[in-house]
C-alpha positions in Angstrom: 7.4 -29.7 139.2 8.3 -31.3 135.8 4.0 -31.6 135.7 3.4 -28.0 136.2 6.0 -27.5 133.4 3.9 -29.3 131.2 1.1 -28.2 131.8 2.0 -24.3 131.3 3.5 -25.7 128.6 0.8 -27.0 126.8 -1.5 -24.2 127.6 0.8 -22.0 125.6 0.8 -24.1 122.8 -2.8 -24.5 123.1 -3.2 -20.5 123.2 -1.1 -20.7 119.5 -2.9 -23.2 118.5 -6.2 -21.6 118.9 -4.8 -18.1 117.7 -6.3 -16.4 114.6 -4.1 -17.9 111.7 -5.8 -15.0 109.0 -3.7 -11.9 110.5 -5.1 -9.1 108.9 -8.9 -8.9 109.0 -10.5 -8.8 105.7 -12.0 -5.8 104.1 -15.2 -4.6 104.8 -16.1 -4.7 100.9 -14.5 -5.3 97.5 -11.2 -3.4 97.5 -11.1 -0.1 95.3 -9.0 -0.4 92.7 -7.2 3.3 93.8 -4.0 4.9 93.4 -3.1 8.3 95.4 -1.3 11.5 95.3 -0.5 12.3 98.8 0.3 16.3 98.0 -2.1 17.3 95.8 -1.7 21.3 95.7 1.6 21.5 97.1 3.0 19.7 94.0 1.9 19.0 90.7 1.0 16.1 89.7 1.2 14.0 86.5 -2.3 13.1 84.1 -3.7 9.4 85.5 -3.2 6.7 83.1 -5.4 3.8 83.1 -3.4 0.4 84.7 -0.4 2.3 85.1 2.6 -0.2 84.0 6.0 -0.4 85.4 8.0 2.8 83.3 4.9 4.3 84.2 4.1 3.8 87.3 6.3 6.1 89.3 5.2 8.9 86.8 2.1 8.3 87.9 2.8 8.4 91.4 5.1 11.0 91.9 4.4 14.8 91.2 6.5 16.2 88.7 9.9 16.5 90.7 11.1 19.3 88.2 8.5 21.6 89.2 8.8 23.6 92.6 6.0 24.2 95.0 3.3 25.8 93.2 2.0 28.3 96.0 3.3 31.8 96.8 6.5 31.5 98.3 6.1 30.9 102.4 3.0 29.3 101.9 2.2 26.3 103.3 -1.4 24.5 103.7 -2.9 23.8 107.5 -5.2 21.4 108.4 -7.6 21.1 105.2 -10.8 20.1 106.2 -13.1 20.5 102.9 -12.1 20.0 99.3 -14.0 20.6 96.2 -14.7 20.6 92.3 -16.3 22.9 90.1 -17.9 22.0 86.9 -14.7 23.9 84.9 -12.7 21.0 86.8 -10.7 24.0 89.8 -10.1 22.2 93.2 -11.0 24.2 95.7 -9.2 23.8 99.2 -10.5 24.9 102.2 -8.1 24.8 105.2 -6.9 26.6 108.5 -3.2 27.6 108.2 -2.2 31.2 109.0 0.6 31.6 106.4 -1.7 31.1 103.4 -5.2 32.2 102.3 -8.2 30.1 103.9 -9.6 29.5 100.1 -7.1 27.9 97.7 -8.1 26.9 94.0 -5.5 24.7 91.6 -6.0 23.4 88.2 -6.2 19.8 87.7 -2.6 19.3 87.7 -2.3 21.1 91.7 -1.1 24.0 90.0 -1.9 27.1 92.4 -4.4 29.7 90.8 -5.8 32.6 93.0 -6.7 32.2 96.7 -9.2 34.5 98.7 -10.9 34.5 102.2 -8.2 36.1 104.6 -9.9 37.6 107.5 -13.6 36.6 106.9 -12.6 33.1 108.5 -12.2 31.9 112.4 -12.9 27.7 111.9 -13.1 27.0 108.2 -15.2 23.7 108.3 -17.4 23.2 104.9 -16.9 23.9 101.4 -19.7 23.3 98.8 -20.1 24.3 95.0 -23.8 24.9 93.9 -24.6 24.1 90.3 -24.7 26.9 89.2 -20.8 27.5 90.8 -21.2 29.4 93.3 -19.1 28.6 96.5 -20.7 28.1 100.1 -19.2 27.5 103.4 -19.5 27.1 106.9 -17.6 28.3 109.7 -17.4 26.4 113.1 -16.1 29.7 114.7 -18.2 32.3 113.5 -21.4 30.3 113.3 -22.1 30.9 109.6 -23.1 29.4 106.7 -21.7 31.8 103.6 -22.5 32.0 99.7 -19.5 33.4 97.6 -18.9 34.0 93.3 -15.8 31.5 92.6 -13.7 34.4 93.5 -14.5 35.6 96.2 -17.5 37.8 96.3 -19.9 37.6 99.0 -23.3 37.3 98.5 -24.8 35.8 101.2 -24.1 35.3 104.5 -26.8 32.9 106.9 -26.4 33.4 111.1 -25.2 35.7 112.8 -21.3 36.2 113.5 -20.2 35.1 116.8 -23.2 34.6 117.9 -24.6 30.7 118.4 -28.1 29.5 118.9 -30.9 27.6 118.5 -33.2 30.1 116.3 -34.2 30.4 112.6 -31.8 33.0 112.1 -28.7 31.6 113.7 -26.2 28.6 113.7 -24.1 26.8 116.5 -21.5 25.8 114.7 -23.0 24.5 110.9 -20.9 21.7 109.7 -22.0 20.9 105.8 -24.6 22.2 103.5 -26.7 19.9 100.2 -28.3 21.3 97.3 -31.7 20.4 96.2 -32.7 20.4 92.7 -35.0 23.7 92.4 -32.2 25.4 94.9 -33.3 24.6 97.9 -31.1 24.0 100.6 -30.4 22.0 103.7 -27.4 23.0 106.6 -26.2 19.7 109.0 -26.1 22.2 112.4 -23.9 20.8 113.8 -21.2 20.6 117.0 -23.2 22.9 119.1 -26.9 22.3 117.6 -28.3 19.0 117.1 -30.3 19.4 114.2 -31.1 20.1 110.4 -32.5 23.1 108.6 -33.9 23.6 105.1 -33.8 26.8 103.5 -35.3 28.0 100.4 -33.1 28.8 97.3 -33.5 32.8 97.9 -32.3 32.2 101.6 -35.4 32.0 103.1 -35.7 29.6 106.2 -38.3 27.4 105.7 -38.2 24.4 108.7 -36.1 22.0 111.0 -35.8 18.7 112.7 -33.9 17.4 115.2 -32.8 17.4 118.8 -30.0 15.8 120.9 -30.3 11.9 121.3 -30.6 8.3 119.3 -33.4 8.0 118.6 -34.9 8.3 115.3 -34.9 11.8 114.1 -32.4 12.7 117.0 -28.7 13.7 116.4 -25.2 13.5 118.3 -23.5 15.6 116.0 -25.0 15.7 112.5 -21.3 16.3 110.6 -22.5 16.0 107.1 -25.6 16.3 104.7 -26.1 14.9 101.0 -29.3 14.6 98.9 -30.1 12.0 96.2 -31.9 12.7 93.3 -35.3 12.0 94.8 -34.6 14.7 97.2 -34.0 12.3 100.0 -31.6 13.7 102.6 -28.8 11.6 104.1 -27.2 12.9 107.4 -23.9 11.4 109.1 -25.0 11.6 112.6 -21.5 10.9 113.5 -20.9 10.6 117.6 -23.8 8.0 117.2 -22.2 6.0 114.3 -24.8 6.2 111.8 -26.4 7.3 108.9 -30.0 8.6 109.0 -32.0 8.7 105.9 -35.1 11.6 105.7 -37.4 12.6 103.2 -37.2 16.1 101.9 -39.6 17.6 104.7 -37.4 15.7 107.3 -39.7 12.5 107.8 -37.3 9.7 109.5 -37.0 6.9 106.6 -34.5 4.6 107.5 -30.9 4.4 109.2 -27.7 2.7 108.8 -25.4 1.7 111.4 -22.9 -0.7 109.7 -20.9 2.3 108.2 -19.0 3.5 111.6 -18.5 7.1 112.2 -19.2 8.9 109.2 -17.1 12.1 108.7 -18.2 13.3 105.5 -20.8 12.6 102.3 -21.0 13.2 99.2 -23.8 11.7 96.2 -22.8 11.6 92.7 -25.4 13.0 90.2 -26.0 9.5 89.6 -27.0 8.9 92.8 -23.6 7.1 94.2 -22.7 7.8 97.1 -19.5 7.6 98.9 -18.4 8.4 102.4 -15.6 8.9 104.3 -15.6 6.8 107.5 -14.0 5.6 110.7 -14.6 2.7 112.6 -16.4 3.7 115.4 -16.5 7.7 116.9 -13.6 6.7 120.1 -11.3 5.6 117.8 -11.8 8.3 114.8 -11.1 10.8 117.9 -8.5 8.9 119.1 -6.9 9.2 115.7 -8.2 12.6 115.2 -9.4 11.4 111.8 -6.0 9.3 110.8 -7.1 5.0 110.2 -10.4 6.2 108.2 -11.9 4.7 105.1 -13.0 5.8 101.5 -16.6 3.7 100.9 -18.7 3.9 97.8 -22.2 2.5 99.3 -25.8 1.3 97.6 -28.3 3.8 98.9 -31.2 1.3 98.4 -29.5 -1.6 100.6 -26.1 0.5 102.6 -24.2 -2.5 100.8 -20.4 -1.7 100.6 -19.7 -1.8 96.9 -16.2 -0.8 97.4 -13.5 0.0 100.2 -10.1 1.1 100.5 -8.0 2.5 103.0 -7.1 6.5 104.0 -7.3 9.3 106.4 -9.8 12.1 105.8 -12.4 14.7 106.7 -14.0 15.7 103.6 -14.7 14.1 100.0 -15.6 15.1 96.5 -15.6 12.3 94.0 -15.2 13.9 90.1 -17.8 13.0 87.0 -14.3 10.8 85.7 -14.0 8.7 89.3 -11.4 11.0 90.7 -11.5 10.9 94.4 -10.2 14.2 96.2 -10.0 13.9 100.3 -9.5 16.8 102.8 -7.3 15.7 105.5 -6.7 17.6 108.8 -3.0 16.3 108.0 -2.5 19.4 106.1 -2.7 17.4 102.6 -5.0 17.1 100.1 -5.2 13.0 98.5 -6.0 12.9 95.2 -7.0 9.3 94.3 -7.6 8.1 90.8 -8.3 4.2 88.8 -5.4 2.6 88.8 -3.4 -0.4 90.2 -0.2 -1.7 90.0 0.5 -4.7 87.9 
């Protein structure tokens, strides 16, 4: 008896023994040196300082507690799943509440400015800004891909509505859209196609790649598309955990598959690019986009050059390093350069 004790005994302590004594796994690359705004929108927020320091610190954190919600009264935002910037420096939200309109623009401070969309809108999914500001979007519901003035104007309006398929003329459900430099444009299609199409910058459907599959070339739901400035086009095939890499007429370069299941993209002028991640596709729907993280990647070698920690759907990083994610949390984050000392 007393030798079976000891023996279970010293399994156990051999168990601890041979446990991992690190806890916490490291991070996948140098850590970001990022501050957040959780309400961005709702609230205004304070102007970043550079190494915020103690008095400062919770100024910089907090929005301005004096100020009440910034929306029209009884409106609140849904699940935001695209945010972006315009040129002027307007963050534009779009999201999928009912109380408020699908389209929100703020100032930099989150301060609400006009809002427009209501009705045209069944699964508000991408939101784009052209260089020369025009707004685009897709819709997961009505299977189009959209071009509006920054308030609101149509004036162009890709697929038909309601209607999905596999054809030069329609969508099954179009996830993200990229700009090339002579206007040009590509649309990741999406969670019902498997595919990418290029269109010209009049509208004009020029070609497409892509079927269902993993191979080369072959997408499991292509959730987001960027371009570098050699006209390159990166595509988050996310249900297979990877990023494919194409030329501008859709040749298969390379691929990445370090980088977990990419939700969204989005390439710097200078040619930076930063994603918004989750480990693997079972766990980012598991935790319906919640445990994610912000990366800023090398396109030349996928190297992580920098990693931190936050839920999210959609990114736009700012020309001054401001990092603004869409969450299906109903919040916008609104990270900028700071840590505490």
């Amino acid at each position: 008896m007393h030798g079976r004790l000891f023996f279970i005994l010293a399994i156990n302590v051999m168990a601890l023994l041979g446990a991992d004594p690190t806890g916490w796994s490291p991070h996948d690359g140098p850590l970001l040196k990022y501050r957040v705004n959780l309400r961005f929108g709702e609230e205004l927020v304070t102007p970043p300082a550079p190494m915020a320091a103690s008095a400062k610190e919770w100024a910089e954190l907090r929005f301005s507690a004096a100020t009440p919600d910034t929306m029209p009264k009884g409106w609140k935002l849904g699940r935001v799943s695209a945010v972006a910037v315009s040129a002027p420096g307007e963050v534009y939200v779009f999201h999928r509440g009912p109380s408020a309109d699908p389209v929100m623009i703020f100032d930099a401070q989150g301060r609400y400015l006009r809002s427009w969309g209501r009705g045209v809108f069944e699964v508000p999914h991408g939101l784009r800004i052209d260089p020369a500001g025009n707004v685009w979007t897709t819709d997961a519901g009505t299977h189009l891909v959209q071009k509006f003035t920054p308030q609101g104007q149509l004036l162009l309006t890709l697929g038909k509505k309601g209607r999905a398929d596999n054809t030069p003329e329609t969508f099954n459900k179009p996830t993200d859209i990229a700009f090339a430099r002579n206007g040009d444009f590509y649309v990741s299609d999406g969670y019902g196609n498997r595919r990418v199409v290029k269109f010209s910058a009049a509208g004009k459907y020029l070609f497409q790649w892509g079927k269902p599959g993993a191979g080369p070339g072959e997408f499991d739901v292509p959730h987001s598309v960027a371009l570098d400035s050699k006209g390159n086009v990166y595509v988050s095939d996310r249900e297979n955990n990877r990023i494919q890499i194409f030329s501008s007429e859709g040749k298969f370069l390379r691929q990445w598959t370090h980088l977990g299941s990419t939700q969204n993209l989005f390439m710097t002028p200078k040619d930076e690019l930063w994603i918004i991640t989750h480990r693997e596709n079972v766990e980012a729907t598991a935790l319906n986009t919640l445990g994610g993280r912000i990366m800023r990647v090398d396109i030349n070698t996928g190297r992580i050059l920098g990693v931190i920690e936050s839920p999210g759907h959609w990114i736009h990083v700012t020309p001054d390093a401001l990092i603004f994610i869409g969450s299906l949390t109903g919040n916008v984050l609104r990270w900028f350069p700071s840590w505490p000392k």
